[in-house]
C-alpha positions as CSV (number, residue, x, y, z in Angstrom):
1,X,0.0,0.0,0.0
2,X,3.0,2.4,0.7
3,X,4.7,1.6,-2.4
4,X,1.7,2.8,-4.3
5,X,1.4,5.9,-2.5
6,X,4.8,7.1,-3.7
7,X,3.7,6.2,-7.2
8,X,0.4,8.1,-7.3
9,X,2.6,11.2,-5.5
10,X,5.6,10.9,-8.2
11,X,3.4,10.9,-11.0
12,X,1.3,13.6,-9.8
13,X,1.4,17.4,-11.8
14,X,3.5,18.9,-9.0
15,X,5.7,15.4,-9.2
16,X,6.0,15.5,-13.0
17,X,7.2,19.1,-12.9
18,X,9.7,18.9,-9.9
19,X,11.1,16.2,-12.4
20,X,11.4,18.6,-14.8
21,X,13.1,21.3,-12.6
22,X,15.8,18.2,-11.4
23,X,16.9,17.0,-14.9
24,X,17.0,21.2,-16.0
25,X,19.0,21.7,-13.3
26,X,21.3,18.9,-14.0
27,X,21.4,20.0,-17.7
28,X,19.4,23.0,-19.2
29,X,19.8,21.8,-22.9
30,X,17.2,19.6,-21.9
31,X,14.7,22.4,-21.3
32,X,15.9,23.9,-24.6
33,X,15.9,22.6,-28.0
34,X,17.6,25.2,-29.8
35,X,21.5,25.6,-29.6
36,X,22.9,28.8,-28.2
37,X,25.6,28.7,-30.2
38,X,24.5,28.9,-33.0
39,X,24.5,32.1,-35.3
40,X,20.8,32.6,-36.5
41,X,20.3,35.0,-39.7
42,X,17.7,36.9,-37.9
43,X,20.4,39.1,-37.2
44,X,20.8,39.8,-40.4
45,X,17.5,40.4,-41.7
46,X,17.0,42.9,-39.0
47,X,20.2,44.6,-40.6
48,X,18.6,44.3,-44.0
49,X,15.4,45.9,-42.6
50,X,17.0,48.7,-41.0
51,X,19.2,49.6,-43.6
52,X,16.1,49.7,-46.3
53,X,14.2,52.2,-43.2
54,X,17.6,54.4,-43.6
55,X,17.5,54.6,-47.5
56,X,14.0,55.5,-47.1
57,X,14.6,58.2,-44.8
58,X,17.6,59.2,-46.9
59,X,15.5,59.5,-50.0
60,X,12.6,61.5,-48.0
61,X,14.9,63.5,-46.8
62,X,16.2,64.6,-50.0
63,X,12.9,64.8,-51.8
64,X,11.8,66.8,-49.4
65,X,14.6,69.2,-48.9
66,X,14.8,69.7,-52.6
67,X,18.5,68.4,-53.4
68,X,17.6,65.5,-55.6
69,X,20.2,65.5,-58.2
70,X,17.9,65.6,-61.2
71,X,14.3,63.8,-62.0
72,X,15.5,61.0,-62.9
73,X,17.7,60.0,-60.4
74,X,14.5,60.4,-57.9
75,X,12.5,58.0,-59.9
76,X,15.5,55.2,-60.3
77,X,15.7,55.9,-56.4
78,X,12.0,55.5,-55.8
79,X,11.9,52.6,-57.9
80,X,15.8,50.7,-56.0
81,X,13.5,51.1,-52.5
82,X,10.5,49.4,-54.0
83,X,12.9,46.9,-55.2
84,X,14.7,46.5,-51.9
85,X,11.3,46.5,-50.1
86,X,10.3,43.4,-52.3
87,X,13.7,41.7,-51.7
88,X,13.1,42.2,-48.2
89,X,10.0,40.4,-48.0
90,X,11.4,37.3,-50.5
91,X,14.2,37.1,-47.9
92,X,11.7,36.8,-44.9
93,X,10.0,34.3,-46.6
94,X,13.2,32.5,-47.3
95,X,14.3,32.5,-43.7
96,X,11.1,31.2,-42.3
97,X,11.3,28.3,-45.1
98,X,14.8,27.9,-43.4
99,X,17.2,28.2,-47.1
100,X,20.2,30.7,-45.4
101,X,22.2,30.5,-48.4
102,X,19.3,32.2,-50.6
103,X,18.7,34.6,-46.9
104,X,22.3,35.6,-47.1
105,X,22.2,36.1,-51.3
106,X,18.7,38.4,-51.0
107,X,20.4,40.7,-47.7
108,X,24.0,41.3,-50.0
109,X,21.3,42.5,-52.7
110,X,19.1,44.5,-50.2
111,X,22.5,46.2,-48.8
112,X,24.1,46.6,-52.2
113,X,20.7,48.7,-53.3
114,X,20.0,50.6,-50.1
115,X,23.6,51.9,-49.9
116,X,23.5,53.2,-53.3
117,X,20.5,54.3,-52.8
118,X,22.0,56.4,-49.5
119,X,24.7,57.5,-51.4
120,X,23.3,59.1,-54.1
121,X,20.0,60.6,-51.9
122,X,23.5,62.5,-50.3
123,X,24.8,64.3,-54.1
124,X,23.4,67.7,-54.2
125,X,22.3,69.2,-56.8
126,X,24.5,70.5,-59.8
């Protein structure tokens, strides 16, 4: 009768849970599935995102201030951010479908773009 006692208390929700605090304690990987050490490209695509919010501003900036170089350097600059906007999304969609190498390929294209595109917002007019 004793022994089944214990069983009914180890098995219990507050038994099943101390369990779980013991073997974390003994080794927290097991409470974790994902490994620390390893470099995620989240990072990146943040970088990719903020740098196509800077060329935005840039470009804004510039339109607005009146130092656009000429009219059509505006509209190939409007038409780089759309461009970098779309990349942006394709390289979302490739880091949730987990393909890094095609990740990595789409934020050297999104930097590429947007740095031009900060670059040139910066030439004053002639």
């Amino acid at each position: 009768m004793r022994q089944n006692n214990f069983h009914i208390k180890f098995f219990s929700p507050a038994g099943v849970i101390f369990l779980w605090a013991a073997f974390w304690l003994i080794n927290p990987a097991l409470g974790f599935s994902e490994n620390f050490n390893e470099q995620k490209p989240f990072s990146s695509t943040t970088k990719a995102r903020t740098s196509v919010e800077r060329a935005w501003d840039a470009y804004h900036h510039a339109a607005l201030g009146g130092t656009l170089a000429s009219p059509r350097i505006q509209s190939e600059l409007e038409m780089n951010l759309h461009k970098s906007r779309a990349l942006l999304a394709e390289a979302y969609d490739a880091q949730e479908s987990g393909d890094i190498q095609k990740t990595q390929h789409l934020i050297k294209q999104i930097l590429k773009i947007t740095q031009k595109v900060i670059s040139e917002s910066q030439e004053q007019k002639k």
